[in-house]
Each structure stands twice: as C-alpha cells, then as structure tokens.
Backbone as numpy.savetxt, mean C-alpha at the origin, in Angstrom:
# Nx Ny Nz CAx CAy CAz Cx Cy Cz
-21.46 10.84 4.61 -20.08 10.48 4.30 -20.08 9.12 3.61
-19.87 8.99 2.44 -18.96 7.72 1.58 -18.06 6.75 2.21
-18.07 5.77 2.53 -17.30 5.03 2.35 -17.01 4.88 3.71
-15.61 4.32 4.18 -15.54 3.29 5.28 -14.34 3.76 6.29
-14.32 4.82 7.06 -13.49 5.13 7.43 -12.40 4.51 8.72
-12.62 3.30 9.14 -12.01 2.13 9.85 -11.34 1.27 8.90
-10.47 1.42 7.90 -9.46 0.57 7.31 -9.65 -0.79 7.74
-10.05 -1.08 7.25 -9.71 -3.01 7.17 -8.94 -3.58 6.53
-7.44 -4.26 6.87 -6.27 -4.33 6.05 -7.23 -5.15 5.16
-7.64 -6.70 5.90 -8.14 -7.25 4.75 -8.73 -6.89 3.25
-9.56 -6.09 4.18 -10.22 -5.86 2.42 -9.19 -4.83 1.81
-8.37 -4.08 2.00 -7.27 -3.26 1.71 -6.72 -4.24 0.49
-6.11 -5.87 1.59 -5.47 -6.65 0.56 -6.16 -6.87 -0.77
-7.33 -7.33 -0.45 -8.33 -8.05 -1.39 -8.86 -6.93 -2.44
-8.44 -5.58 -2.28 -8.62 -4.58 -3.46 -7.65 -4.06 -4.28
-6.09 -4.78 -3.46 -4.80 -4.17 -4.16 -4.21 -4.88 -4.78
-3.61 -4.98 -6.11 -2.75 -5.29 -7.05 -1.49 -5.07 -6.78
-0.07 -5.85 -7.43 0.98 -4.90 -7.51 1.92 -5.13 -8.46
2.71 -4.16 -9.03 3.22 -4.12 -10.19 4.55 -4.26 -9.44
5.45 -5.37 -10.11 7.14 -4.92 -9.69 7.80 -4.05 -11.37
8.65 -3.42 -10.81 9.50 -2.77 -11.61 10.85 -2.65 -11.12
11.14 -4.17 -9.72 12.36 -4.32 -9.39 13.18 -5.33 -10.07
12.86 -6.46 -10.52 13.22 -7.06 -11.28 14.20 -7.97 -9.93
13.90 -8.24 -8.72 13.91 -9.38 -8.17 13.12 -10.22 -7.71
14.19 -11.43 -7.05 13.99 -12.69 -7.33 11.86 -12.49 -7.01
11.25 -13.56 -7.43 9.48 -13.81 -6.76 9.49 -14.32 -5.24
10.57 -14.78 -4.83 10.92 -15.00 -3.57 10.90 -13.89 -2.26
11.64 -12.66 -2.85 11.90 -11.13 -2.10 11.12 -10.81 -2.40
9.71 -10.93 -3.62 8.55 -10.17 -4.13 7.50 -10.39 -2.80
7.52 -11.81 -2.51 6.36 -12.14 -1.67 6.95 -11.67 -0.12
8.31 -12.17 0.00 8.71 -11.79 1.44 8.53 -9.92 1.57
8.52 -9.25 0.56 8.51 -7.94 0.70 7.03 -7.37 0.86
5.98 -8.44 0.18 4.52 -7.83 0.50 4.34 -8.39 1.71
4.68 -9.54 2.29 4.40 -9.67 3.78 4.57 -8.87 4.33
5.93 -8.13 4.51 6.24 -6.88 5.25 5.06 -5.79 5.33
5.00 -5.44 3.84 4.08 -4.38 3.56 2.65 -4.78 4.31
2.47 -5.81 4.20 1.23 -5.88 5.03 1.21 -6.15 6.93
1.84 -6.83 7.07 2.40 -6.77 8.44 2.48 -5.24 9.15
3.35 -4.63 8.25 3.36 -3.00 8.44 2.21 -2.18 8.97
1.20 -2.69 7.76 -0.30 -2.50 7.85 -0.84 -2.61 8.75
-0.14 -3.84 8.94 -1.50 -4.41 10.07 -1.58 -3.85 11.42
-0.01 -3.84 12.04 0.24 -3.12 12.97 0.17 -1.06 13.36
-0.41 -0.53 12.29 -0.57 0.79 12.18 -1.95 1.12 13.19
-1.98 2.03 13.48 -3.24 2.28 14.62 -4.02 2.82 13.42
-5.59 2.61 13.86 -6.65 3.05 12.81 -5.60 4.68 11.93
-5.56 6.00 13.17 -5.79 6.99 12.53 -4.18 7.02 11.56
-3.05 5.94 11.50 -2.24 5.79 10.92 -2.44 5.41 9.14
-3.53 4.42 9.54 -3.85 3.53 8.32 -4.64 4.44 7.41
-5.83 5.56 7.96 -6.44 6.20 7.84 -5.19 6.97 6.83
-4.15 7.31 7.11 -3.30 8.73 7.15 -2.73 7.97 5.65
-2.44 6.77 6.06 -1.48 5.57 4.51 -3.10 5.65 3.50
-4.44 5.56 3.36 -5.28 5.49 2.36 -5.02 6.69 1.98
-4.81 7.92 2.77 -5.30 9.26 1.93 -4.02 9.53 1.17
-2.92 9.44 1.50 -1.60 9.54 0.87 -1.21 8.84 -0.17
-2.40 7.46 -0.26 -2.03 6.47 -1.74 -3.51 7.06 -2.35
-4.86 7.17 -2.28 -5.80 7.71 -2.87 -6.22 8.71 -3.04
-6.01 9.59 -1.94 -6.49 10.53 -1.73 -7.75 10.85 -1.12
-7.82 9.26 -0.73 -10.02 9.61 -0.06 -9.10 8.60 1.48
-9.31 9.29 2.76 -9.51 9.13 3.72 -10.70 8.10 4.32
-10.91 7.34 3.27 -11.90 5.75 3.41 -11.76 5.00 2.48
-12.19 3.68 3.16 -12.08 2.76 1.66 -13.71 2.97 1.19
-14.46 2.83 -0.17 -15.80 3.01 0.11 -15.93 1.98 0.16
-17.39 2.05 0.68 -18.55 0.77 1.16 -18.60 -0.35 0.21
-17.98 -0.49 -0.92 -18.09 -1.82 -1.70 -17.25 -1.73 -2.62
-16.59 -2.85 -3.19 -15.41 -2.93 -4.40 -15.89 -1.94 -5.44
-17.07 -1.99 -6.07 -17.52 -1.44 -6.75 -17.00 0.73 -6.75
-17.11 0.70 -5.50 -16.89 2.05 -5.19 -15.44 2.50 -5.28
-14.65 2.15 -5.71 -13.04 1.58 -5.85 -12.61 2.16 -7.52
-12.51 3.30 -8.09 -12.26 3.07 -9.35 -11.11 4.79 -9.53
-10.00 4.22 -9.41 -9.52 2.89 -10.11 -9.21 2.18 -8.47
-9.04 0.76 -8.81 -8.30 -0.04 -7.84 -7.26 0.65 -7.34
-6.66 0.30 -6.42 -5.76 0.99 -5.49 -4.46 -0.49 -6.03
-3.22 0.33 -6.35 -2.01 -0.59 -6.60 -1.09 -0.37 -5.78
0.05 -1.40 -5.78 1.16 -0.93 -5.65 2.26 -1.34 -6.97
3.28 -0.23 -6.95 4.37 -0.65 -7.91 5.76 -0.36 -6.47
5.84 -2.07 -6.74 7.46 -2.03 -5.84 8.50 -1.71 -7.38
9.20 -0.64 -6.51 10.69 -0.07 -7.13 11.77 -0.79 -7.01
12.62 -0.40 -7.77 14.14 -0.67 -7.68 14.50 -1.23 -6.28
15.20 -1.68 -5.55 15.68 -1.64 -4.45 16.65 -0.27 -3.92
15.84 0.43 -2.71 16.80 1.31 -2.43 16.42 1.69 -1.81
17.16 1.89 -0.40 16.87 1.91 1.55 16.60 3.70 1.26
17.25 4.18 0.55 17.24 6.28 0.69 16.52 6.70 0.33
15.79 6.79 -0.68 14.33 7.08 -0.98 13.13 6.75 -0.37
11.82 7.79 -0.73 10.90 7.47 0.45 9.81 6.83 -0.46
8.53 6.58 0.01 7.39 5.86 -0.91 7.01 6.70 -1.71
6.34 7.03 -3.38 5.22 8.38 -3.32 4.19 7.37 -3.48
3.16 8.50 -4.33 1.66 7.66 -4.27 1.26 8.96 -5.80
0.70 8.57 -6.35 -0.12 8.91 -7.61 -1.74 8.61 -7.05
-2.42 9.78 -6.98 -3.52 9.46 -6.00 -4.72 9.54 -7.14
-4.27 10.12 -8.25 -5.29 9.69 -9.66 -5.80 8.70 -9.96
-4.57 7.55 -9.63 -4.72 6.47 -9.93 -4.58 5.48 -9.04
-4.42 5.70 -7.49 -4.89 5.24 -6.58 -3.35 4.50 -6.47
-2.15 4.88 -7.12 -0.93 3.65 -6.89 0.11 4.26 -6.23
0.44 3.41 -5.53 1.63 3.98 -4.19 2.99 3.10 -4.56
3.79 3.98 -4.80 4.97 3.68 -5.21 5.97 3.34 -3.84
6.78 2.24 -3.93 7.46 1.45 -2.74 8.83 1.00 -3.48
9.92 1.95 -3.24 11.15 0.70 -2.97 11.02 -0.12 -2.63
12.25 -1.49 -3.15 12.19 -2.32 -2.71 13.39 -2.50 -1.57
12.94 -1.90 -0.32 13.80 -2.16 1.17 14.47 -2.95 1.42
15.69 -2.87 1.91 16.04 -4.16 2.11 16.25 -4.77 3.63
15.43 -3.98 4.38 14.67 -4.57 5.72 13.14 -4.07 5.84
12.58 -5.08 6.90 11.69 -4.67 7.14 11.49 -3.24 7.79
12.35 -3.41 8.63 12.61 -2.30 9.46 12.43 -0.80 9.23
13.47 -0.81 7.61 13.06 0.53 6.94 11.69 0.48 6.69
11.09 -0.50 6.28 9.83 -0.33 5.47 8.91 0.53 6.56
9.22 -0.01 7.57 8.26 0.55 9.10 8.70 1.83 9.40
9.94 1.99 9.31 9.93 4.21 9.54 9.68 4.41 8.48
C-alpha cells in the first residue's frame, strides 16, 4: 500500500494551497481557513481518512510531497450557508463556501 493512511493535518496544511473566488475581505479569508483547519483537526482519524478520499480520491496522503501530483487545493466560494462542499478529485481541489459560521463549516 502507497502512501500514509493516518492523516496528519500538518502535513495536509503544508501540501494545500487555496484559491478564493469569494471576493472577501483577507481578514474572513484567514479567519475562514482557521476554521477549516480546526475542523480538521478535531475529525477522528477514520473521518479525516473519509475528507482525503472525497477531495482526492486516494484514501492516504503518500509517503512524500513528491508523491502529491497534483497538489491538493482548496477554492473557497461565494459565501453561502445552503450549499454543500464538492471536490474535483482529478485535480485534487475541494470546493468550500464561504460559511458564515464555523459551526456550519463542522456539519
């Protein structure tokens, strides 16, 4: 088996990019990836496990950056609590409203 099947947010962070296409303030940009990662952090392994395969499609991170192609992104959306996340798993990018609690972000 390939790759790393115990999620490590860290290196999660340290391999993900993210694109806005909300067009707010850099202020709600950063307070909104805290969330997203906070989110993370608190997910039980076979949760986090369940969030890689749904944004990549591989159920591990592999064993080295190198093994990563393409990088794994995110593009935060528009703002909007009713819609759910998707994920483009071709290209490894998981698409995220931009919530306007944490709260939603977590159900």
């Amino acid at each position: 088996l390939n790759g790393v099947g115990d999620i490590n947010v860290q290196t999660l962070i340290s391999y993900t990019s993210f694109n806005d296409e909300s067009q707010e303030s850099p202020e709600m940009l950063v307070t909104f990836k805290r969330w997203l990662w906070s989110v993370i952090e608190k997910m039980s392994p076979l949760e986090r496990q369940d969030l890689v395969y749904f944004w990549t499609g591989s159920p591990a991170l592999p064993a080295s950056e190198e093994g990563f192609q393409p990088m794994p992104s995110v593009t935060i959306r528009p703002a909007d609590d009713s819609h759910l996340p998707s994920a483009n798993t071709c290209i490894s990018r998981l698409y995220i409203p931009l919530y306007s609690r944490k709260q939603i972000l977590k159900a």
